[in-house]
N, C-alpha and C positions, 0 to 999 in steps of 0.2 A: 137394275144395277148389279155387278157382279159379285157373284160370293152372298147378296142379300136372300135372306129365305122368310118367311112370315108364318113359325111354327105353329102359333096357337091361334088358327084362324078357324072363324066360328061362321056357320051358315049365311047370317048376314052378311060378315066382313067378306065373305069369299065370293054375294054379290056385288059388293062393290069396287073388286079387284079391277076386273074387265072394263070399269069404270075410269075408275084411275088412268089404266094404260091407253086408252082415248085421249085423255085428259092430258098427260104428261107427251102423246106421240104430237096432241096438236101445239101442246105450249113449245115444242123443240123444232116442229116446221115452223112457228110464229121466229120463234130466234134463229131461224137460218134465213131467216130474211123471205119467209115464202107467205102467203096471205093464210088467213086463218077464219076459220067459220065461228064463229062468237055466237053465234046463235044456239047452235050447235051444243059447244061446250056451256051456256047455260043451262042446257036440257040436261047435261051429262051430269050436273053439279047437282042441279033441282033430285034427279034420279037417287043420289049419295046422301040428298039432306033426308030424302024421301023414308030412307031405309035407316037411316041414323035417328029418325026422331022418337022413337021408341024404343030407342037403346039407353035403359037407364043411367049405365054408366058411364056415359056423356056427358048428365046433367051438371059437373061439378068440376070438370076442365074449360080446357080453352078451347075445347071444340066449336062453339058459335061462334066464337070471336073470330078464328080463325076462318070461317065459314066466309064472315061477311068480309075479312080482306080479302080473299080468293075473292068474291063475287067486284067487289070495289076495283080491281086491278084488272078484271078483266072488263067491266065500264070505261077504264082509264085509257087500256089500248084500244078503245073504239075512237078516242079524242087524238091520238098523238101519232106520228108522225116519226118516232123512234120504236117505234112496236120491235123492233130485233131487241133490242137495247133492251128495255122494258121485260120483255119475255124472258129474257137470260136469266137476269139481276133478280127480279122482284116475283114473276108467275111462279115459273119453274122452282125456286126454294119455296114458296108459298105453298103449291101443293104435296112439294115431299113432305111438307110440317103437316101438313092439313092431314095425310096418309097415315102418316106414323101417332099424331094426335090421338086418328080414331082408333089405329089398331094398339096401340100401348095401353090407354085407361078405359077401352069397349072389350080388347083380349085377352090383356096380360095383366094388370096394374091390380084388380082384386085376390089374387093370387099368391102366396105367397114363393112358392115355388116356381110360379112360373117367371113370377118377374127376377127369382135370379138365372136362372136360362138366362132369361133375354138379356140380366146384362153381362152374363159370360159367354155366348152364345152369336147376339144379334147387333146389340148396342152398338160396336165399330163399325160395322157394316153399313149400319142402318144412317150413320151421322158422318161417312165419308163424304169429303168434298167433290161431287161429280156434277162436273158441267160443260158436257161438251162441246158447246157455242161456244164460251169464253176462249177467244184467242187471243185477245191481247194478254200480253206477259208481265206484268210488274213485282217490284222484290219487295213492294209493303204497299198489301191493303189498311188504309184509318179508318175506324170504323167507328165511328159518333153517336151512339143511342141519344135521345133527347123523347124527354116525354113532358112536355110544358116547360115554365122556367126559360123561358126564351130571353133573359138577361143573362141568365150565365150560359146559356147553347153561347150568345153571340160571343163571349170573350174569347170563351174555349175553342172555338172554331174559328177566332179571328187568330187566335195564340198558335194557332197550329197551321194557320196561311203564313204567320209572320216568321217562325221558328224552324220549318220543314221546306227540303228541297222535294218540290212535289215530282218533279221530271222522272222519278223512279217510282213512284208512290201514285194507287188508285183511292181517292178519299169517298168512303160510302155514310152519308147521311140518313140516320134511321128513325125517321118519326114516329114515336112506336103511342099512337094513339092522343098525340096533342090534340087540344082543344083550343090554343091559341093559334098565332102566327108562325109556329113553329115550322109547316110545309112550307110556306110562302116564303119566308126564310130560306132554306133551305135552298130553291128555286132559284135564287138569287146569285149562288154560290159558281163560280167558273168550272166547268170541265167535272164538278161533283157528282157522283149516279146517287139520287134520291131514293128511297125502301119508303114509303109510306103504307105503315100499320093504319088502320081506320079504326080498328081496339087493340087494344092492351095486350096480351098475350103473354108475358112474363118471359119465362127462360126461351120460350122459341125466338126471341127476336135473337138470343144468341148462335144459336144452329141457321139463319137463314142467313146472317154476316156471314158466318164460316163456309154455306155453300155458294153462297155470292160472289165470295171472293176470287181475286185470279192473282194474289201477292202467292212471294214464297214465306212471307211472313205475316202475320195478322197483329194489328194495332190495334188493341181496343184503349180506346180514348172515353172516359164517362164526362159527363158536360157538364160539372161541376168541378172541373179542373182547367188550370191554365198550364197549358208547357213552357220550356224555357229554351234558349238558344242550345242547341247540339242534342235535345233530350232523347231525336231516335238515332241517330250515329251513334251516340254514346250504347245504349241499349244495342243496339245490334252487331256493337263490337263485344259486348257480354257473349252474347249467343253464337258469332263465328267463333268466338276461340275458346268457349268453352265446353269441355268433352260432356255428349250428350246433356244437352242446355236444352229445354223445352222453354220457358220463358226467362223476361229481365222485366224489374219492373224498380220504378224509380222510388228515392223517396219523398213523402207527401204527410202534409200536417194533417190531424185530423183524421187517421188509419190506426188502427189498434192492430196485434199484431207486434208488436213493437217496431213499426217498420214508419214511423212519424218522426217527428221535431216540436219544436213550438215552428208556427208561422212565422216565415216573415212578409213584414211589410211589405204590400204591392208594390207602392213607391218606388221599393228598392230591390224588387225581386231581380231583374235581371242580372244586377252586380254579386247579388248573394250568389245566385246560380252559379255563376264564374267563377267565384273562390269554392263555389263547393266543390264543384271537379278538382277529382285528381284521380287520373288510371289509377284503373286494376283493381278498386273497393270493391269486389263484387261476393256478396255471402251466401251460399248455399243455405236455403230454408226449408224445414219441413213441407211448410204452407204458407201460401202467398194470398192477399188479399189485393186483387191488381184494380184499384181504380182506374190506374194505367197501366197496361201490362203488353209486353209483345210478346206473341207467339212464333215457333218454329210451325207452320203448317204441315211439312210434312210426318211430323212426331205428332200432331193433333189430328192426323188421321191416320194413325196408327191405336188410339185412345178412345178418340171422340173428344168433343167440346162440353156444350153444358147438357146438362140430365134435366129433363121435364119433370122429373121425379120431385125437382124444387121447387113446388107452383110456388112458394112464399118469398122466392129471390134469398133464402137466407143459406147459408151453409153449400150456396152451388158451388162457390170456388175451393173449399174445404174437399167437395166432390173430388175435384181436378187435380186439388194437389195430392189424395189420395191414390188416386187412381195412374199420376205422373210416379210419384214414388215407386208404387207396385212396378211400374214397367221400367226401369234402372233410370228415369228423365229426371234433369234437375230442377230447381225453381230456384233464381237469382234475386235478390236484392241486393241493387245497384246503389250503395250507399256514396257515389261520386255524382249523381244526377237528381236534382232537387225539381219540384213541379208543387204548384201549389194545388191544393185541394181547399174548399169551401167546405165541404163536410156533410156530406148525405143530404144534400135539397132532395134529387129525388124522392131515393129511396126511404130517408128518415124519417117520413110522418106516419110510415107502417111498420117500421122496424118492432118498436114495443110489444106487438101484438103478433108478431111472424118468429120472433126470435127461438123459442120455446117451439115451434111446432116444424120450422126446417131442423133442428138438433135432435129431434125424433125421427122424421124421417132418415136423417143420417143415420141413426142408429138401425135405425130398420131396414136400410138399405148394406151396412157395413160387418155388424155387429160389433163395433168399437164406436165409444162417444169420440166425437169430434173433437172436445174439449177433454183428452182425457187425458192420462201420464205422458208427459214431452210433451204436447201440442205446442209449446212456444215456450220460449229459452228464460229463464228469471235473469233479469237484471242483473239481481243481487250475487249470483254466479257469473256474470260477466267480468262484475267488481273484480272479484278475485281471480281472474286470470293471468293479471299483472304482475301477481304478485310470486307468479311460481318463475323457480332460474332453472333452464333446463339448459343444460350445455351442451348434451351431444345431437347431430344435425337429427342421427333418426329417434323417433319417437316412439315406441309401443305402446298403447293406448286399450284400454278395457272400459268399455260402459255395463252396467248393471244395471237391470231393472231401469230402462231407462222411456220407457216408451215408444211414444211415434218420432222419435228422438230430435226433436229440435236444438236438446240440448247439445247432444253429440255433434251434429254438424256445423253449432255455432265453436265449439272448440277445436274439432277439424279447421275448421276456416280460421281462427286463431292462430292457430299453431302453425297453417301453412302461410301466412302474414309474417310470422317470427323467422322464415324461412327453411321451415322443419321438414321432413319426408316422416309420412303418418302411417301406421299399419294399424292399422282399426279393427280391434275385436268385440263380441256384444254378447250378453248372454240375458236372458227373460225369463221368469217362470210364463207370462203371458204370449203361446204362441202367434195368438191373435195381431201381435205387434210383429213379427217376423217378417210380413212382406213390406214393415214400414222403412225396415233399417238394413235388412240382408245384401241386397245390390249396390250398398255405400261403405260396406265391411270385408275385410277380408276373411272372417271367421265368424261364425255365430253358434250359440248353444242355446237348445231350450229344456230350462233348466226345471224339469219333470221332479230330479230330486228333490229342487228345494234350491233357492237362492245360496244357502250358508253353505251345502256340500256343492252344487257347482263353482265355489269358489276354489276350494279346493282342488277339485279336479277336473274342472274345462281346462284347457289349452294350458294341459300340466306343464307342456315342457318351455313355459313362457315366462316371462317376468316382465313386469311392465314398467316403466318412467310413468305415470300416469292412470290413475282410476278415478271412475269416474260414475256416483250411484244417484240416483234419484230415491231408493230404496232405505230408510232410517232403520235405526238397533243392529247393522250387520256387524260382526265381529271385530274389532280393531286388529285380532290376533292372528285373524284370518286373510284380512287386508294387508296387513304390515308383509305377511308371508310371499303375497304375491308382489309386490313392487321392490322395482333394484332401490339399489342405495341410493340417498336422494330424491327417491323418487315420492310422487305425491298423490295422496288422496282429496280429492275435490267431493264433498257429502252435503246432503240433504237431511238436517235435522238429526244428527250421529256426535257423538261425544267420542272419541279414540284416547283421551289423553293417555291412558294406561299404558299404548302400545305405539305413537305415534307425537310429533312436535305439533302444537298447534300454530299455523303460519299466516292464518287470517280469517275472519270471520266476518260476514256478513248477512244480518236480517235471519232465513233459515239455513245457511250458505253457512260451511266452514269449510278450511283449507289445513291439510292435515300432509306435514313430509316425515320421509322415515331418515332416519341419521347415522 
């Protein structure tokens, strides 16, 4: 693959290079439609488990798992009669997972050092979408994980036969380790390419969709969800017209995030649907939590998709939307498209017990908590957005100590709803938070002095209609200074009365204007 290197490779791993590249030349004759020696490529695989079985730091991934779907799929193209088809879709991402499986938690994963190389370094490289067989062309792959629960796989999958013009759309079904009917199901489905996992495998089912695919867009659809009429036209008018849009994602009951509702009644979903539309709701979010979410493919292989680094499935999407942020990509929620969500069948009988242990690894992969200043907007400041009269069209706008700034972009998107033009400034004593908010601001300061004198002296020669801190005790006298007349203080747990009109309060939320 080009541009890919595999820096931290250890005597073992380097015999079973030459291995691989066996492996990978015959699963790419199998998908040119040319005959393929199976016998062969068991020998090559028997050879890789050969030299992996003493590799202790295998014993605690998804190395086996992944083993025996390699060895399962290639059983399967001894039975069928689609073996190009087969070989594309399902071998070929089967083994780049299988590859990077052993060389990320056998090479790099103990490491502390090494594994950030690898993910400034390798990580895009390494999760680019390359599939040279794939020539059919479609503008959205669906992409359906199902792991049991084959009562809601069937709604979900009938909700998206009934709601989707498929004519443009490749729908890829992903059995990622059923024990029921879930394959045979699936089999059933017209013109569907079927992924059957034989185990479990956690975040890789997400990287072998994303090399699977041949859309310009990727739909992940979780199977604890029903869509509604228009639910991908609508989302993928998010992403045409909106500058550098990496995903849209609807919204859905039963999502935290604040990106839910109450439910409504099945009965009556699809009339609710209808009144929920109406252009153009669309809100730039720090982080998205996409039960359903579309992606731009080609900004997802500029990035990469999900990080294995997540074996607990928790905090992968928190990954994404960090790692979207860092590179200037946006994340939408589509508050004009309604889908219902059931509410973690999968995922939530492990949740309890994962939750706590992907928020470490986030940490230890980031060095900022997940959950940490900004990661999601309060309400209770939402309240008070209402409540401020700004009468001229542009805006000048300052956030403080605000974090991974959710907060910020839920007020940016405010204000450009009221029909404002925004000039976004931000200042932090925490540089850590820089790459979260810099490419959505026109200015930023990290504030080495001290919060209370970069007030004073960032972006002296400004005055702003609007401030905006997450930061409590800052000086009212110092605040007042910087805002034109009229203009307003929006604060977190801050008293100003001394210097400032109180204009609204909410919970730890006040709204503070100068007169």
């Amino acid at each position: 693959m080009e541009g890919m290197t595999f820096r931290w490779q250890t005597d073992w791993f380097r015999d079973c290079m030459p291995l691989f590249s066996c492996l990978l030349e015959g699963a790419e004759r199998i998908a040119a439609g040319n005959a393929g020696d199976f016998g062969k490529m068991g020998d090559w695989l028997g050879e890789i488990e050969n030299i992996c079985d003493s590799v202790e730091e295998l014993k605690n991934c998804h190395y086996a798992g992944q083993m025996k779907n390699v060895r399962a799929v290639l059983l399967d193209l001894t039975q069928t009669d689609r073996k190009a088809e087969l070989a594309s879709y399902t071998l070929l991402p089967f083994l780049w997972e299988l590859r990077e499986e052993i060389y990320f938690w056998g090479c790099v994963a103990e490491d502390i050092e090494k594994r950030q190389v690898y993910w400034q370094e390798e990580f895009v490289s390494h999760h680019r979408r390359v599939n040279p067989r794939r020539i059919e062309q479609k503008k959205v792959t669906i992409f359906i994980p199902a792991c049991n629960h084959l009562d809601y796989t069937k709604q979900c999958v009938e909700s998206v036969l009934r709601h989707t013009d498929l004519r443009e759309c490749e729908l890829l079904l992903l059995d990622h380790g059923s024990r029921d009917e879930t394959a045979a199901y699936f089999h059933t489905i017209p013109n569907a390419k079927v992924i059957r996992f034989r185990e479990n495998v956690g975040m890789l089912m997400f990287s072998v969709a994303f090399r699977a695919c041949c859309g310009r867009y990727l739909a992940f659809v979780s199977n604890d969800t029903i869509v509604t009429e228009g639910w991908l036209s609508h989302l993928l008018d998010c992403l045409e017209r909106e500058e550098n849009a990496l995903s849209a994602t609807p919204v859905t009951p039963f999502t935290s995030n604040c990106q839910g509702i109450a439910p409504c009644p099945l009965e009556g979903l699809e009339d609710f649907a209808k009144e929920f539309y109406e252009k153009g709701k669309w809100r730039h979010r720090a982080r998205i939590m996409p039960v359903i979410g579309v992606y731009d493919v080609e900004k997802l292989d500029k990035m990469g998709f999900g990080d294995r680094w997540f074996q607990t499935m928790e905090f992968w999407d928190d990954d994404v939307s960090l790692r979207a942020r860092r590179k200037g990509f946006r994340q939408f929620l589509c508050t004009d498209v309604y889908c219902h969500h059931f509410g973690s069948v999968t995922g939530g009988v492990a949740w309890g017990r994962t939750l706590t242990a992907g928020r470490e690894l986030f940490l230890q992969k980031h060095g900022v908590d997940a959950w940490g200043q900004g990661f999601c907007r309060s309400e209770d400041m939402m309240a008070l957005l209402p409540e401020m009269e700004l009468p001229e069209t542009s805006i000048s706008f300052l956030a403080v100590d605000c974090g991974i700034g959710d907060s910020i972009f839920e007020v940016q998107n405010y204000l450009k709803e009221q029909g404002k033009q925004v000039q976004t400034y931000a200042l932090s004593e925490a540089e850590g938070y820089r790459g979260d908010v810099f490419p959505f601001v026109q200015g930023w300061h990290t504030a080495v002095e001290g919060t209370a004198a970069a007030l004073t002296n960032a972006f002296a020669e400004r005055r702003f209609s609007l401030i905006l801190t997450e930061k409590g005790g800052l000086s009212g006298e110092i605040l007042a200074e910087r805002l034109l007349p009229g203009g307003y203080v929006l604060a977190m747990d801050s008293e100003l009365t001394k210097y400032l009109r109180l204009a609204g309060r909410k919970g730890h939320w006040s709204l503070w204007q100068k007169m």
